[in-house]
C-alpha positions as CSV (number, residue, x, y, z in Angstrom):
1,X,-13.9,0.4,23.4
2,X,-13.5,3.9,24.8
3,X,-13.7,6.8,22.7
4,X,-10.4,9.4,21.6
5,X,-12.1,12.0,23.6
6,X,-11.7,9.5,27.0
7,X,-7.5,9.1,26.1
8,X,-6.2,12.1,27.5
9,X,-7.1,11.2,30.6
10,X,-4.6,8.4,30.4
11,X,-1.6,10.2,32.0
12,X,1.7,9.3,34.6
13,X,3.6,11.2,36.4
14,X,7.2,11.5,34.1
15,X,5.7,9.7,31.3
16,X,6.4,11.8,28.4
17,X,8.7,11.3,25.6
18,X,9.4,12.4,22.1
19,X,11.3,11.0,18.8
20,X,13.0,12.5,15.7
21,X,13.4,11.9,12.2
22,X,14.4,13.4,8.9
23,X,16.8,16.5,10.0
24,X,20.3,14.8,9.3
25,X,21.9,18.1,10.5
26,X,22.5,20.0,13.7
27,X,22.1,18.5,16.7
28,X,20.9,15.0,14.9
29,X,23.6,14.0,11.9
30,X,22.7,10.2,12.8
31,X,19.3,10.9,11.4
32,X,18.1,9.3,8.1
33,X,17.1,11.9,5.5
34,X,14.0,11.5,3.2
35,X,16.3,11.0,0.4
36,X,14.7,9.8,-2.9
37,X,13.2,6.2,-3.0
38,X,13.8,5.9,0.3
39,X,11.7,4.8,3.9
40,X,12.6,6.6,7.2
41,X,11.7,5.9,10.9
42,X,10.5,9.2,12.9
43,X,9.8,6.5,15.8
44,X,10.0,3.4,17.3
45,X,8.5,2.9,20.7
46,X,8.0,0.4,23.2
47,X,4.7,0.1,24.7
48,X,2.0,0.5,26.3
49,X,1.9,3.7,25.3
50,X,-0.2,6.0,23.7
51,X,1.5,8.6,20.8
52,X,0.0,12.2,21.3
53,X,1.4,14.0,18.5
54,X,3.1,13.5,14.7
55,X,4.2,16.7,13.6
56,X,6.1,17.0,10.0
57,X,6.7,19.5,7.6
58,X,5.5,20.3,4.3
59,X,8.3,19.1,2.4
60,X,10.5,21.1,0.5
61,X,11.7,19.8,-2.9
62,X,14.5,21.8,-4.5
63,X,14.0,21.4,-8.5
64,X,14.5,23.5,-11.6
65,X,12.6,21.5,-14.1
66,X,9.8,21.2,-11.9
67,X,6.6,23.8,-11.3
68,X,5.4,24.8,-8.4
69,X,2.2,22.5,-9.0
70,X,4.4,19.5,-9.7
71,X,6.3,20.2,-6.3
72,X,3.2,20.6,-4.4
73,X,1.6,17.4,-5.6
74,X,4.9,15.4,-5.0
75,X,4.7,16.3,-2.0
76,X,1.7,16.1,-1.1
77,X,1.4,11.9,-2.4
78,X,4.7,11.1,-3.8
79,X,5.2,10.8,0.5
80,X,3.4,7.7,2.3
81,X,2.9,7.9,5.9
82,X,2.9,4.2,7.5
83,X,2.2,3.6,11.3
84,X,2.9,-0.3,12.4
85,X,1.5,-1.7,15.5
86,X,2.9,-4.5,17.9
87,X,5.9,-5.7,15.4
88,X,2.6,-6.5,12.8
89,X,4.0,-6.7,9.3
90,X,1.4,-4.8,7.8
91,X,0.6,-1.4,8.2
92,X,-2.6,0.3,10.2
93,X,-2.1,3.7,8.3
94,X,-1.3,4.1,5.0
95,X,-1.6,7.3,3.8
96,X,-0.3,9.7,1.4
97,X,1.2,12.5,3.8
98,X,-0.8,15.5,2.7
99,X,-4.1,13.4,2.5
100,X,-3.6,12.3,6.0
101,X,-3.9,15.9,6.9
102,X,-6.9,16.6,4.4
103,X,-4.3,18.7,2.4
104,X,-6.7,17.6,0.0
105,X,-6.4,18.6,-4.1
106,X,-2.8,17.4,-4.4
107,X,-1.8,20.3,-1.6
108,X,-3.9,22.7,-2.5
109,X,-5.9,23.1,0.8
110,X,-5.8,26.3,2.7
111,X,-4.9,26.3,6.5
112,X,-6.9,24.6,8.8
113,X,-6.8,23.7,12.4
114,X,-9.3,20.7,14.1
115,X,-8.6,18.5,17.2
116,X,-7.6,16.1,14.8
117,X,-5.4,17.1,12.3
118,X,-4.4,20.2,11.2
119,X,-2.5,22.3,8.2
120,X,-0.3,25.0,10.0
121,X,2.1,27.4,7.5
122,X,4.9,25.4,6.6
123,X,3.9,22.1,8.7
124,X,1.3,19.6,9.1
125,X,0.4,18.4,12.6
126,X,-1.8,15.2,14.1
127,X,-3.3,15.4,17.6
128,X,-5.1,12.0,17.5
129,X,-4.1,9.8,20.0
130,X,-2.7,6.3,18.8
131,X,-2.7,4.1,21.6
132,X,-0.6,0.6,21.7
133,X,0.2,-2.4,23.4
134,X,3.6,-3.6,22.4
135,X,5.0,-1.2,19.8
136,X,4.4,1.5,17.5
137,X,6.8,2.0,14.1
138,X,5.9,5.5,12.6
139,X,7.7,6.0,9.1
140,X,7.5,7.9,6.0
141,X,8.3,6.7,3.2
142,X,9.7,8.4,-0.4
143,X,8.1,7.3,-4.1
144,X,9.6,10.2,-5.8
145,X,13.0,9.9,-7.5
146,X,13.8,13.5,-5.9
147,X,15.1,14.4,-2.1
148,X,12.8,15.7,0.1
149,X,13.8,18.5,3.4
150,X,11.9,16.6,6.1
151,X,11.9,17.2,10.1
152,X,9.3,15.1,11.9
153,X,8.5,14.4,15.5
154,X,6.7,12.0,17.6
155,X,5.4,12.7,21.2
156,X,4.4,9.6,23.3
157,X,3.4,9.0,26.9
158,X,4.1,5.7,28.5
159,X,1.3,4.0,29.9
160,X,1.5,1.7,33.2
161,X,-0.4,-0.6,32.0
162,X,-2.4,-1.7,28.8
163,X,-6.2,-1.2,28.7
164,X,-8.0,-3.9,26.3
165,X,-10.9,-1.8,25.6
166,X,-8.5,0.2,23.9
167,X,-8.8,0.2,20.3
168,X,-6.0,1.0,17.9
169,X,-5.9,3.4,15.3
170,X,-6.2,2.7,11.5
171,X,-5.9,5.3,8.4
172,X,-6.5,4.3,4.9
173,X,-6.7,5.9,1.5
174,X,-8.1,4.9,-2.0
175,X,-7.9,7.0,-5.3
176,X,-10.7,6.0,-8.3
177,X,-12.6,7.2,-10.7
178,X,-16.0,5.9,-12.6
179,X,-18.8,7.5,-15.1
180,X,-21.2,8.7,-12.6
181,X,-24.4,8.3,-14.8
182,X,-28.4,7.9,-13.2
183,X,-28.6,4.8,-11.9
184,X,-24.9,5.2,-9.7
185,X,-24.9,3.2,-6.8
186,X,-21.2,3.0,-5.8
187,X,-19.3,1.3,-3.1
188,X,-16.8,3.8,-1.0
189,X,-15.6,2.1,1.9
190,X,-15.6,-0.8,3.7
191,X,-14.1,-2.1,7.4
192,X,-14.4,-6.1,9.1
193,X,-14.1,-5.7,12.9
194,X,-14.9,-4.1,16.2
195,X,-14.5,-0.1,16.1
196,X,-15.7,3.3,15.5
197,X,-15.1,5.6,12.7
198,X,-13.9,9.0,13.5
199,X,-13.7,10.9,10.6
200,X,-13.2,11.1,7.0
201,X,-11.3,13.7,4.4
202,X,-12.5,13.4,0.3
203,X,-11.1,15.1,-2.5
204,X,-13.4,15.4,-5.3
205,X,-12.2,16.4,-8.9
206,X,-14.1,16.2,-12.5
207,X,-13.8,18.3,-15.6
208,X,-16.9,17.0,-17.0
209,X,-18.7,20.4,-17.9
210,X,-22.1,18.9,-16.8
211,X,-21.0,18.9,-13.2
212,X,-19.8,22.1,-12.9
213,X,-20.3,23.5,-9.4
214,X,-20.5,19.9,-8.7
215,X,-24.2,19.6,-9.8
216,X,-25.3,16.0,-9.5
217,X,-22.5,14.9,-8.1
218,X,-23.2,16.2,-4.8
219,X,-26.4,14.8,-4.5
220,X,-25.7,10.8,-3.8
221,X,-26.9,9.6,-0.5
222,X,-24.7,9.0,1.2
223,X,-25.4,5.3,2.7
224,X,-24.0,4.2,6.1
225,X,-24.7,0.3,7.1
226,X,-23.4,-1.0,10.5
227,X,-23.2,-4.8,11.8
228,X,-24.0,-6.4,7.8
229,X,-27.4,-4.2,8.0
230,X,-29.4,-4.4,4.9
231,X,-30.9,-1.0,5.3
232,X,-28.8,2.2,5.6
233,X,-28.8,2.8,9.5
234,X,-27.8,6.4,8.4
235,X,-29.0,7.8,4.8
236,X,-27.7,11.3,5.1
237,X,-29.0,12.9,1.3
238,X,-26.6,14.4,-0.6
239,X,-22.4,14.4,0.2
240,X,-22.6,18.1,0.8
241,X,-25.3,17.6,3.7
242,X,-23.0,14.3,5.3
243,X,-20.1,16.4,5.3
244,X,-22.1,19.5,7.6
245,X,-22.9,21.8,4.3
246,X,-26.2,22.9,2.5
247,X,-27.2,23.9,-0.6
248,X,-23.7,22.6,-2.4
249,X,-20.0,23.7,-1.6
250,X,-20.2,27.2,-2.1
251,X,-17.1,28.7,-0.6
252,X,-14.0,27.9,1.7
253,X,-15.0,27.4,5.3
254,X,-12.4,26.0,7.9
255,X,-14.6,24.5,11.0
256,X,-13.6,22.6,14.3
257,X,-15.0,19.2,12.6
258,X,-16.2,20.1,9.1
259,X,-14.8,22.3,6.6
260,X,-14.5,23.0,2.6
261,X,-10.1,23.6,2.7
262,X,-10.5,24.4,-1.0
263,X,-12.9,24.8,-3.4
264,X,-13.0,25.3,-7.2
265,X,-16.5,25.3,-8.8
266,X,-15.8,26.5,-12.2
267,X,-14.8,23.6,-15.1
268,X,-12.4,21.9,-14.1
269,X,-13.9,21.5,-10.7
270,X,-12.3,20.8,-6.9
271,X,-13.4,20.5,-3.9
272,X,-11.0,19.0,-0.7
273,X,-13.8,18.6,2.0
274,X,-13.5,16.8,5.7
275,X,-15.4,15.9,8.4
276,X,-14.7,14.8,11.9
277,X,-16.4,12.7,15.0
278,X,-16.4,13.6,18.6
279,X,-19.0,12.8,20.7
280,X,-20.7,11.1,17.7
281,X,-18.3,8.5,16.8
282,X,-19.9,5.9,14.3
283,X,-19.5,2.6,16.2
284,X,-20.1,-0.9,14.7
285,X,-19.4,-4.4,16.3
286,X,-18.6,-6.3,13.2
287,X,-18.5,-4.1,10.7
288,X,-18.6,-0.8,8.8
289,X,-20.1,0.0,5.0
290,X,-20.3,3.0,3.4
291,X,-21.8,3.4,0.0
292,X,-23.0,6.4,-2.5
293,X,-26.6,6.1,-4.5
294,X,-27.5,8.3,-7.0
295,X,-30.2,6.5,-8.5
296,X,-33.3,8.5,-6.5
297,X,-31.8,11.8,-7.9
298,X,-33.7,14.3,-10.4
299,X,-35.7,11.4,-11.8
300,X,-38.1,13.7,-12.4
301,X,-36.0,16.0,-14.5
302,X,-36.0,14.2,-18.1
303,X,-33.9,16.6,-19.6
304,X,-31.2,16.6,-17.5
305,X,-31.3,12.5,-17.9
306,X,-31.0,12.5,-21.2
307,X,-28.0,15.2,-21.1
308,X,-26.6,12.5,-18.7
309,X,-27.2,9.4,-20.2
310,X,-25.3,11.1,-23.3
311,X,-22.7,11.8,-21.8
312,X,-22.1,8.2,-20.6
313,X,-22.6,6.5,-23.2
314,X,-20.2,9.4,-25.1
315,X,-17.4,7.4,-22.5
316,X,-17.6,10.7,-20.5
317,X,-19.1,11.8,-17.0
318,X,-16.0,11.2,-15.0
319,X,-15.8,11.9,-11.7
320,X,-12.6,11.4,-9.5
321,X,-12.4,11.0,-5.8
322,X,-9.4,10.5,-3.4
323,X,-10.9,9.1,-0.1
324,X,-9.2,8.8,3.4
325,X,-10.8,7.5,6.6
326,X,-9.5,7.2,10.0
327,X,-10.6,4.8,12.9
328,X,-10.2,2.8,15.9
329,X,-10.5,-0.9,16.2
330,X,-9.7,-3.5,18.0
331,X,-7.6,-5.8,15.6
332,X,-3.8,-5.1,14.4
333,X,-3.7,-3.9,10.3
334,X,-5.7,-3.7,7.3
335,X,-6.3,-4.8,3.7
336,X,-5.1,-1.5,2.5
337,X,-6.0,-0.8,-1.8
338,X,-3.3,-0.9,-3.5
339,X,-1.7,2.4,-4.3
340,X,-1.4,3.7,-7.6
341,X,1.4,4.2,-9.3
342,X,2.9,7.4,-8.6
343,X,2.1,9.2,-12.0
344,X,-1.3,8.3,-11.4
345,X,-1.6,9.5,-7.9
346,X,-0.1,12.7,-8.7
347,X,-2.5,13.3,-11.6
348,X,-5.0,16.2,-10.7
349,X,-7.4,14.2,-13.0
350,X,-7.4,10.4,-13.4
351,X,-9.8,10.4,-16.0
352,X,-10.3,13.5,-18.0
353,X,-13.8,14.0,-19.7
354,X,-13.0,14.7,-24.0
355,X,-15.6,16.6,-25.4
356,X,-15.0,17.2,-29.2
């Protein structure tokens, strides 16, 4: 399987094409609109083919009753992205729209640009390629009971013929929560197949006081196994060191494949983090397994165990994370989580941390 970096070189002469979706005015009044509970196709291509760009906008939702925060989140994952493959049934991305583009915090990320994705004033654009065999079906689709002002476009190149070391890209997202307490050993993420993963985009939220600044929580190792491994094959320790940063998440910082897009360390605290691969793709055969162990951290500091084991068994030490990955493999779909409803996903906390 050939690496993103390899599928630009893919090119023909008078190959390129591009696909609309969302403006039903102007030029394009045949155009579905992102109406409330609705889905709408920005593309539907024939293949092989390989689609080099999704650009959409950062949608626009008209509403007196509502705040600016409530708008932002709305938009942000009231709006699932879903990109089907070869007439498949189920979906290879599924993605809340602004956590596809590590708009991470419910939209609260500042501009950003990588190779990859990027935040741009106003819009949101995706420059990895999504190569295919037979078809591709990009569509967004509406949970919000409001209408949304959406213009989207697909570019594509038509390939001559289909390569089979070619693998397909997948995006996935899961929102949870737990007590984080000392002997944490918690299971993130988890793929069956033939692949490599690319990259990965967290948002992190807890307004447990303990944590503030994200003490503690920062420093799980962060447990990669490949192939059903028993050992870690990478055991990067601490999030803060995986994600390219040291010594914590101490202020904003917008890099080519690793940035903090917003932080808040002060009670409540947020952090929307990412971090992609190039060259250094993570490649497994059968499978991929990521998980987070903080039971090796400040054993030696009683206090702070006690303070902790407290606090857990007071029903608080919450900590909230919003996960998205993104890879290639070779098979067709994926055993997406389920998403939450969307009250829950729009919540900037799904479990809030009562201290009395």
């Amino acid at each position: 399987m050939i690496s993103w970096r390899d599928l630009p070189r893919l090119k023909t002469q008078s190959s390129f094409g591009s696909c609309n979706g969302g403006w039903a005015y102007d030029a394009y009044p045949d155009l579905e609109p992102l109406n409330a509970k609705s889905n709408i196709n920005i593309a539907n291509i024939s293949g092989p083919a390989v689609i080099t760009n999704f650009h959409s906008t950062q949608h626009f939702i008209s509403h007196d009753k509502l705040s600016s925060h409530e708008r932002k989140a709305l938009a942000a994952r009231g709006i699932i992205l879903e990109i089907y493959y070869n007439d498949s049934k189920t979906p290879s991305v599924m993605v809340p729209l602004g956590d596809f583009f590590a708009d991470g915090c419910n939209g609260k990320a500042m501009h950003f640009t990588t190779p990859f994705v990027e935040k741009a004033p106003e819009s949101y654009n995706c420059f990895i390629p999504m190569p295919f065999e037979g078809s591709a079906r990009v569509m967004l689709r509406n949970d919000t009971p409001y209408n949304f002002a959406n213009y989207s476009f697909v570019e594509f190149e038509k390939l001559p013929t289909w390569d089979k070391d070619l693998g397909y890209f997948h995006a996935t997202w899961k929102r949870f929560a737990f007590q984080l307490h000392g002997k944490t050993d918690e299971h993130f993420f988890h793929i069956d197949g033939c692949g490599h993963l690319i990259g990965r985009a967290w948002s992190v939220c807890t307004d447990e006081p303990l944590f503030n600044g994200f003490s503690f929580v920062m420093e799980g190792n962060n447990e990669v196994r490949i192939d059903g491994s028993e050992n870690p094959v990478a055991d990067y320790l601490g999030t803060e060191d995986s994600f390219g940063f040291s010594w914590g998440f101490q202020k904003p910082f917008a890099g080519v494949y690793n940035g903090i897009n917003f932080i808040q360390n002060e009670t409540p605290s947020m952090l929307s983090i990412y971090r992609f691969h190039g060259a250094n793709a993570i490649r497994f055969n059968s499978s991929f397994d990521l998980r987070v162990d903080w039971s090796h951290e400040f054993k030696n500091n009683k206090d702070f165990q006690k303070r902790l084991e407290d606090i857990y068994n007071q029903g608080n030490g919450w900590i909230d994370y919003a996960t998205t990955y993104y890879w290639y493999q070779k098979e067709i779909g994926f055993q997406h989580e389920p998403l939450l409803p969307l009250d829950e996903r729009v919540k900037e906390f799904l479990k809030s941390n009562k201290h009395y």
